[in-house]
GUBA-737681 format. One record per residue (C-alpha): residue number from 0; residue in one letter; x, y, z. Coordinates in Angstrom, 2 decimals. Example, Ala and Ser with C-alpha at 12.3 -4.5 7.8 and 13.67 -1.06 7.14 Angstrom:
pt num 0 residu A xx 12.30 yy -4.50 zz 7.80
pt num 1 residu S xx 13.67 yy -1.06 zz 7.14
This chain:
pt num 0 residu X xx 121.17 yy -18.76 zz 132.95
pt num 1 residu X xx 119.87 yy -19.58 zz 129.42
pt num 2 residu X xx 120.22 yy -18.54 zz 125.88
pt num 3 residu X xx 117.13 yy -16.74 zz 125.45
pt num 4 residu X xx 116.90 yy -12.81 zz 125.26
pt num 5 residu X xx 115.32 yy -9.96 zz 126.86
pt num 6 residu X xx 114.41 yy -6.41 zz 126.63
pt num 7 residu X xx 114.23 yy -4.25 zz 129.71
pt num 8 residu X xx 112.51 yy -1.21 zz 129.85
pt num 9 residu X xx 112.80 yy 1.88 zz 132.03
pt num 10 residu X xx 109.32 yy 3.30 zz 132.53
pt num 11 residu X xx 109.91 yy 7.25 zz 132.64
pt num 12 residu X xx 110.29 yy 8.97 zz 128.82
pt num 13 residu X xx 110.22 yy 4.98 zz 127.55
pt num 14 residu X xx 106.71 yy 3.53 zz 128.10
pt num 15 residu X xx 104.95 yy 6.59 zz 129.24
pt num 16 residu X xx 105.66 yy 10.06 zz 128.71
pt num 17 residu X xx 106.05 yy 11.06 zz 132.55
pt num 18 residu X xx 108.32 yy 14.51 zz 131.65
pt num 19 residu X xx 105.71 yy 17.59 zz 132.24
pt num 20 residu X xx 104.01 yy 14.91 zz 135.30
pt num 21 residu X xx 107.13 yy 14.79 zz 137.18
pt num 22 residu X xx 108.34 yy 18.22 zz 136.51
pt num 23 residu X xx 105.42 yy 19.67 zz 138.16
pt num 24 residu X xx 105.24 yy 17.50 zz 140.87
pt num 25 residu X xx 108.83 yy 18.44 zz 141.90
pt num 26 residu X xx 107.78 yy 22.27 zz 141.61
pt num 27 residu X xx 104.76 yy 21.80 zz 143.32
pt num 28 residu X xx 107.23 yy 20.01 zz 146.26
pt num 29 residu X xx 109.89 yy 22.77 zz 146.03
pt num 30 residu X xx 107.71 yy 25.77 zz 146.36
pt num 31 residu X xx 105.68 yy 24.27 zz 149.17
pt num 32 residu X xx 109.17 yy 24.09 zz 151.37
pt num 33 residu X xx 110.33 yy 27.41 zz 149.91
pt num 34 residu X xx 113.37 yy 25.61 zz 147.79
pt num 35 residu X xx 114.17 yy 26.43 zz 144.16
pt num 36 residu X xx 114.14 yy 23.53 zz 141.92
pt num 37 residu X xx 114.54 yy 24.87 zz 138.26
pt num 38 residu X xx 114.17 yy 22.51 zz 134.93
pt num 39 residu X xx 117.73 yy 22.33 zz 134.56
pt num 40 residu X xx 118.09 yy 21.08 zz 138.12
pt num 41 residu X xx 115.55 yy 18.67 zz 137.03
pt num 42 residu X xx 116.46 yy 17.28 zz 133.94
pt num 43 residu X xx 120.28 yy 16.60 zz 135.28
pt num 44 residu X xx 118.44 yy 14.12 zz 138.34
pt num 45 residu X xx 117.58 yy 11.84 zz 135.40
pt num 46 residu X xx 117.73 yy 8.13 zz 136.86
pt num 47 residu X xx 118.16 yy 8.92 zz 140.36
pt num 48 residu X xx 115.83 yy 7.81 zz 142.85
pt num 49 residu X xx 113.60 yy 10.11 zz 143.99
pt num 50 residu X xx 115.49 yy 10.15 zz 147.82
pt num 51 residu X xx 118.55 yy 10.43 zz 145.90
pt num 52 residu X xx 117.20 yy 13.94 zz 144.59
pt num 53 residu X xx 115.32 yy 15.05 zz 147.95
pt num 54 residu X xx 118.43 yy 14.32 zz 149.84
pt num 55 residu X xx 120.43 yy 16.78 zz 147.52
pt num 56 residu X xx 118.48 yy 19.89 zz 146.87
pt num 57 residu X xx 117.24 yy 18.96 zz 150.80
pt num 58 residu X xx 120.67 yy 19.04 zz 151.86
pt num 59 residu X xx 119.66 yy 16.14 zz 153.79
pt num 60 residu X xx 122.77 yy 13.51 zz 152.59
pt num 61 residu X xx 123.46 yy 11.30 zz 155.84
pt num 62 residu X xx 120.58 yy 11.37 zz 158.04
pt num 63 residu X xx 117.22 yy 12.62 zz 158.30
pt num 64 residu X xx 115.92 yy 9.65 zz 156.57
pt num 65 residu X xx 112.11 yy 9.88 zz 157.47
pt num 66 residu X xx 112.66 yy 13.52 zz 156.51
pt num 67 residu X xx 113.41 yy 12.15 zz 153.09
pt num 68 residu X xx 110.50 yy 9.20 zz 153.59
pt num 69 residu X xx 108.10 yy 12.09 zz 154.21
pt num 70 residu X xx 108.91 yy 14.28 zz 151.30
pt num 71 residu X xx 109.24 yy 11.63 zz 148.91
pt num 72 residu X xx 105.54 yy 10.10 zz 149.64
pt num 73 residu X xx 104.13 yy 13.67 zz 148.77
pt num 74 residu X xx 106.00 yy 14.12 zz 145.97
pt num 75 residu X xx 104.98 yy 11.01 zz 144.26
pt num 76 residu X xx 101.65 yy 11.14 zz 145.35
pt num 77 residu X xx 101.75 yy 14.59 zz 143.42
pt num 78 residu X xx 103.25 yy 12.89 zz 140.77
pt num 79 residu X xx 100.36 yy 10.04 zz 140.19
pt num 80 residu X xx 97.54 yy 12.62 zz 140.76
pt num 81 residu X xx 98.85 yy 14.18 zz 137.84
pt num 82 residu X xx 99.41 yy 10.93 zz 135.55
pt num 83 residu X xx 96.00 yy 10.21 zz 136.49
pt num 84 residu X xx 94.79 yy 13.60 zz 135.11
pt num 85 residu X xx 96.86 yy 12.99 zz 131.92
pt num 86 residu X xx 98.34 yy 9.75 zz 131.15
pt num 87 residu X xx 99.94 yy 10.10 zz 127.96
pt num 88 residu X xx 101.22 yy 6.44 zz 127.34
pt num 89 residu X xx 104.22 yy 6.06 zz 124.91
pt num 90 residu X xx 102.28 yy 5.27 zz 120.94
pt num 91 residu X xx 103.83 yy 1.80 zz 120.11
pt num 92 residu X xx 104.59 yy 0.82 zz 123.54
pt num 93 residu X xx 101.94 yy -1.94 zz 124.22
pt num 94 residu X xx 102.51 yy -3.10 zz 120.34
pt num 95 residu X xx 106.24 yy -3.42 zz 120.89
pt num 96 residu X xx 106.02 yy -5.53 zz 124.30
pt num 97 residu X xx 103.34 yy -7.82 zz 122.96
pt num 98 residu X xx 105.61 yy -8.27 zz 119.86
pt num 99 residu X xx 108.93 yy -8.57 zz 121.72
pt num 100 residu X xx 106.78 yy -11.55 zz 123.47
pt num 101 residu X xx 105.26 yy -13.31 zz 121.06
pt num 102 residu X xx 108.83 yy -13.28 zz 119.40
pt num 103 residu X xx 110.36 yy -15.47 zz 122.12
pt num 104 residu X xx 111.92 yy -12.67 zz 124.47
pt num 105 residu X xx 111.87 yy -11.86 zz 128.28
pt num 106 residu X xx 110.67 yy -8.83 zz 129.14
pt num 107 residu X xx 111.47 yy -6.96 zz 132.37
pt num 108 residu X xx 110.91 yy -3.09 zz 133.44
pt num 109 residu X xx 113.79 yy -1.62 zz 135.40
pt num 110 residu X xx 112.86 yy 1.84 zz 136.93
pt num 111 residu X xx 114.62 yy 3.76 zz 139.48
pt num 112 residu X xx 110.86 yy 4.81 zz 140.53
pt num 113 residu X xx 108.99 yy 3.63 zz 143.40
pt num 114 residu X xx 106.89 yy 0.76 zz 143.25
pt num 115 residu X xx 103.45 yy 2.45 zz 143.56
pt num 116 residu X xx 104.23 yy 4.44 zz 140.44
pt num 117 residu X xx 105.67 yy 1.55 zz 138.62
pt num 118 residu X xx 102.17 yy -0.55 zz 139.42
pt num 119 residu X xx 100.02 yy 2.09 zz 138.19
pt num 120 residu X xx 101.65 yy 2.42 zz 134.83
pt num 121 residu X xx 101.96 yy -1.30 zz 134.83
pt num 122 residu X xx 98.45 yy -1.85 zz 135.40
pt num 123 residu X xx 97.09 yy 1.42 zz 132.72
pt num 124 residu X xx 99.45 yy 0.11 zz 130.12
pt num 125 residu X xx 97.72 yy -3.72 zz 130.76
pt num 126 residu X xx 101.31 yy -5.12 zz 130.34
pt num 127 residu X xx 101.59 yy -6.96 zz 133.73
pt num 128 residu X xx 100.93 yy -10.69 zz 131.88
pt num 129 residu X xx 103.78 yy -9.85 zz 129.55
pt num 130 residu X xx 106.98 yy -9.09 zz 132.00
pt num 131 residu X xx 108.84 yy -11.46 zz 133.84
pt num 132 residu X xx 109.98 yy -9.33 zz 136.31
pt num 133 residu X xx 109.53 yy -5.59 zz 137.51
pt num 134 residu X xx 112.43 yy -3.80 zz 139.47
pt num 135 residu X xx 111.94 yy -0.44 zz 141.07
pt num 136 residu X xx 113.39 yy 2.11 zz 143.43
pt num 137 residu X xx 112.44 yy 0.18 zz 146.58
pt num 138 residu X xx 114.53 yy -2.65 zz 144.78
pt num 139 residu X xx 117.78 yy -0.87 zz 144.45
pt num 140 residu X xx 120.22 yy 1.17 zz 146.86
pt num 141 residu X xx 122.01 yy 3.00 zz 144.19
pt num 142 residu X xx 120.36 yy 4.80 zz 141.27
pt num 143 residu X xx 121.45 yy 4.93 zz 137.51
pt num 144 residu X xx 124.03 yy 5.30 zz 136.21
pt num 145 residu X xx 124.48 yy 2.46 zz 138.63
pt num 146 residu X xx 123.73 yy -0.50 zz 136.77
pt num 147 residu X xx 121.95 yy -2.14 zz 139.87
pt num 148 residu X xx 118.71 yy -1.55 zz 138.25
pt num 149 residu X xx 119.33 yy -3.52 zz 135.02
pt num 150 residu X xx 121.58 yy -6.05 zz 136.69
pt num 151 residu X xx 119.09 yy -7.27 zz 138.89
pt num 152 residu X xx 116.30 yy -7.40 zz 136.16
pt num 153 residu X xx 118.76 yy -9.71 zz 134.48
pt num 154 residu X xx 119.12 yy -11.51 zz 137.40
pt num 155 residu X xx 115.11 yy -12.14 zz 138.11
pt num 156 residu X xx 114.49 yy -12.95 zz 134.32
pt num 157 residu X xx 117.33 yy -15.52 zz 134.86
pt num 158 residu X xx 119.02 yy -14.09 zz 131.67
pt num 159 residu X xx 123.05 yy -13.30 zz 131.54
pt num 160 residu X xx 123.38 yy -9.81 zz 130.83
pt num 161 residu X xx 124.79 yy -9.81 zz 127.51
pt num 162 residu X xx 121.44 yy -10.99 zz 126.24
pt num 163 residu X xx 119.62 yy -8.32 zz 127.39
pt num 164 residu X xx 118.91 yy -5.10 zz 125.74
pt num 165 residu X xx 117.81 yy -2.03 zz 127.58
pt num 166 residu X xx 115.72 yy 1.02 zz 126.25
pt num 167 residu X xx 116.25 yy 3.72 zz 128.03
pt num 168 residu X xx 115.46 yy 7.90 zz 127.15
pt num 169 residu X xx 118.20 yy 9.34 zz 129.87
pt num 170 residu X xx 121.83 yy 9.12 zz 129.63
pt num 171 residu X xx 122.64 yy 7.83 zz 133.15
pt num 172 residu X xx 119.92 yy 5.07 zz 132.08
pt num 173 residu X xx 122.35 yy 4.41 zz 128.80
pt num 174 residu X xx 125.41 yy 4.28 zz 131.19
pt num 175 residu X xx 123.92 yy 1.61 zz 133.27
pt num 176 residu X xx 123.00 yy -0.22 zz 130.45
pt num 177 residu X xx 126.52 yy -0.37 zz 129.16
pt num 178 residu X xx 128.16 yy -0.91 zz 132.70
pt num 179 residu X xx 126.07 yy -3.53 zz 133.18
pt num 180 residu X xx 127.10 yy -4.68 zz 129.41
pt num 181 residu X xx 123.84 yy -5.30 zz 127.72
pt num 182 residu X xx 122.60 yy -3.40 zz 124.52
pt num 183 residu X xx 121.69 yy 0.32 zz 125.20
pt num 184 residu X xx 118.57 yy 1.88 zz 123.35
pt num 185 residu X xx 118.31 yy 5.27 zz 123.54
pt num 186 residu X xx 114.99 yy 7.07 zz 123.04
pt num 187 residu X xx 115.30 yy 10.54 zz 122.41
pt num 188 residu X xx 112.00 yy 11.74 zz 124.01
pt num 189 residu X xx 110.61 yy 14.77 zz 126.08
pt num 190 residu X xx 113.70 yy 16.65 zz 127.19
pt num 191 residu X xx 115.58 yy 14.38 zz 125.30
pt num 192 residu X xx 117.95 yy 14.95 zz 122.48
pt num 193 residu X xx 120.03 yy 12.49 zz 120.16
pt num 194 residu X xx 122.94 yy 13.78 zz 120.94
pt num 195 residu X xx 122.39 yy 13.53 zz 124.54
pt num 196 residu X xx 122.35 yy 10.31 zz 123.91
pt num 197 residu X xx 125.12 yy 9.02 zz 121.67
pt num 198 residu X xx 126.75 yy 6.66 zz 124.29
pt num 199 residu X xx 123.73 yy 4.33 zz 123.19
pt num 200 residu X xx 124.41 yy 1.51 zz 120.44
pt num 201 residu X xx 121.45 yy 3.15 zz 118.57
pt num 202 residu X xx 118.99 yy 5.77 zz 119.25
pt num 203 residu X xx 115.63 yy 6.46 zz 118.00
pt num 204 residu X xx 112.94 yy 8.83 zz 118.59
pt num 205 residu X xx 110.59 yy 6.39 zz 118.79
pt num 206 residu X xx 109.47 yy 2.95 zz 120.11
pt num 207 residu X xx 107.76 yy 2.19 zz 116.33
pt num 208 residu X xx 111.09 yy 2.22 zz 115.19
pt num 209 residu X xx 112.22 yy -0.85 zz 117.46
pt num 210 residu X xx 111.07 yy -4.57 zz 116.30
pt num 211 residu X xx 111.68 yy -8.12 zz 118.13
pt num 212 residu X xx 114.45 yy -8.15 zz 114.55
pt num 213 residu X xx 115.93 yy -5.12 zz 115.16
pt num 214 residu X xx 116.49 yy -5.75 zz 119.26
pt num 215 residu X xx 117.86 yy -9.43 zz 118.52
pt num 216 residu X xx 120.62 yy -8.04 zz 115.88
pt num 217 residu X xx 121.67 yy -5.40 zz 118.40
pt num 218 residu X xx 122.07 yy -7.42 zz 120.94
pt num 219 residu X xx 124.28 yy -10.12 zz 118.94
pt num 220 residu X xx 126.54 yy -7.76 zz 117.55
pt num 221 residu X xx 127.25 yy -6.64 zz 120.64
pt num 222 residu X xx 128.29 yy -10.07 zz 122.11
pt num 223 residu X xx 130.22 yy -10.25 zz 118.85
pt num 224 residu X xx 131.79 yy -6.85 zz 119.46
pt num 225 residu X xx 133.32 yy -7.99 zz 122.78
């Protein structure tokens, strides 16, 4: 481990505006295997992996796990047909990376998704060159507020935790963060409110409001803090 810094990311509300994308996708799931799956079911999986979810409102916890393979694939393959239709990338996101970078920090994304949607945000947004590591659902056994996720980015950027910072829109995301004992972000976006989100060390309502300053002060009066 080094001294340098890093931001990590979660994809989902952060860099990309997935909300209304995944939301339908889950309907479209539901209805097709005659389960009801309302927004406020929805909103509360924040963070968990998407066999995490199926296995709940599946009833399928223990077993069944191609079941849960099977259901998954078509849900996120209902998910990126969507994104494709409407990809409504995060304004600032690509700014703030390149920024974070040129300023000297690792950057990582740490998503509880699976790695197929990860790629093809990845590879729209045209950050691949900038991250130093990616970590997605396939990566971890336990979602948020786990802090799996975040530890391992850590881990791959070969950064000690307490130098990273993590921006993330969902409270078990912020949890995570803070178990994990980096800087917490939060970014009050679609189906997001601030005060969902107070556990976070700040929270803003946008990624314009973050700079490479702002994320290196947070993250060093943290340490301090301990």
């Amino acid at each position: 481990m080094n001294d340098t810094i890093a931001a990590i990311f979660d994809m989902d509300g952060v860099l990309v505006d997935t909300y209304h994308a995944h939301f339908r996708s889950w309907r479209e799931l539901a209805e097709s295997e005659g389960i009801e799956l309302t927004e406020a079911d929805f909103s509360a999986s924040f963070g968990r992996t998407s066999r995490e979810i199926i296995a709940h409102h599946w009833k399928l916890e223990g077993g069944a796990g191609e079941r849960v393979a099977a259901l998954d694939r078509r849900k996120e393959a209902a998910f990126r047909r969507l994104l494709e239709e409407d990809f409504p990338a995060m304004p600032g996101a690509v700014e703030l990376l390149g920024a974070l970078r040129a300023s000297g920090f690792r950057l990582a994304v740490g998503s509880s998704a699976p790695p197929e949607n990860v790629e093809a945000v990845v590879s729209r947004l045209g950050i691949g060159d900038l991250l130093g590591a990616v970590v997605t659902g396939a990566d971890v056994v336990r979602g948020k507020p786990d802090p799996q996720v975040f530890l391992l980015a850590a881990e791959r950027l070969g950064i000690a935790p307490g130098r990273c910072a993590v921006v993330e829109d969902a409270p078990p995301g912020v949890k995570a963060a803070k178990a994990a004992g980096m800087a917490a972000v939060g970014m009050a976006s679609t189906g997001r409110t601030t005060q969902e989100l107070v556990g976070a060390d700040i929270v803003v309502s946008s990624l314009s409001e973050l700079s490479p300053a702002g994320l290196r002060e947070l993250i060093e009066n943290r340490r301090r803090e301990k």
